[in-house]
N, C-alpha and C positions, 0 to 999 in steps of 0.2 A: 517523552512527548513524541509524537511522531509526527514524522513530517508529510504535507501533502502534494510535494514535489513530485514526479514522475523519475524511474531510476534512470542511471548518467545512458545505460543504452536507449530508452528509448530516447533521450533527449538527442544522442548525437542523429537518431536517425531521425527525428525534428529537423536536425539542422540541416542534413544532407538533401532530406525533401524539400525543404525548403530552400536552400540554392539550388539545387534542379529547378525548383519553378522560376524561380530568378532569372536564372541562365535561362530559361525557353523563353521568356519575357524579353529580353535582352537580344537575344538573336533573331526573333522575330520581329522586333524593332530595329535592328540593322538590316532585316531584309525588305523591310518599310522603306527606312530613307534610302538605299540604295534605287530599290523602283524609284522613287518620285525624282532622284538627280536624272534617272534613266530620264524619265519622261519630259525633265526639266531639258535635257539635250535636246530631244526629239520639238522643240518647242513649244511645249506646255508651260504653263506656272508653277514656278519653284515652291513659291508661298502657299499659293492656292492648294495644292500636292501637299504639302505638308497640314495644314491646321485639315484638311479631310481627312488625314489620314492618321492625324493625330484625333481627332472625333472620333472616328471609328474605333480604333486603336482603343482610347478611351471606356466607349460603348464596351469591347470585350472584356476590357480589364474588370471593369464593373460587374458586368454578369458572373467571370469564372470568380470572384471576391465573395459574391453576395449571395452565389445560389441563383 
């Protein structure tokens, strides 16, 4: 019977694209919240800074997921 798994290489290189997008997901939301504390010193809204920039944020994820 044969199997219709993909072989062990391309799978680990599944894996490894796929934490690179992780990680670039991940880093570019640490350089998210880092702006908005920025701006939260400068005297803007902490909160307000965040749920915009978690919608946004959002909005991106969605697009590079969906096409």
């Amino acid at each position: 019977m044969s199997s219709k798994l993909p072989g062990l290489p391309v799978i680990v290189l599944g894996v490894i694209g796929f934490a690179a997008f992780l990680g670039t997901l991940l880093g570019a939301a640490s350089l998210v919240v880092c702006a908005c504390v920025a701006r939260a010193r400068a005297g803007r809204s902490l909160t307000a800074s965040l749920v915009a920039a978690t919608a946004l944020c959002g909005v991106v994820v969605m697009v590079l997921t969906l096409g």
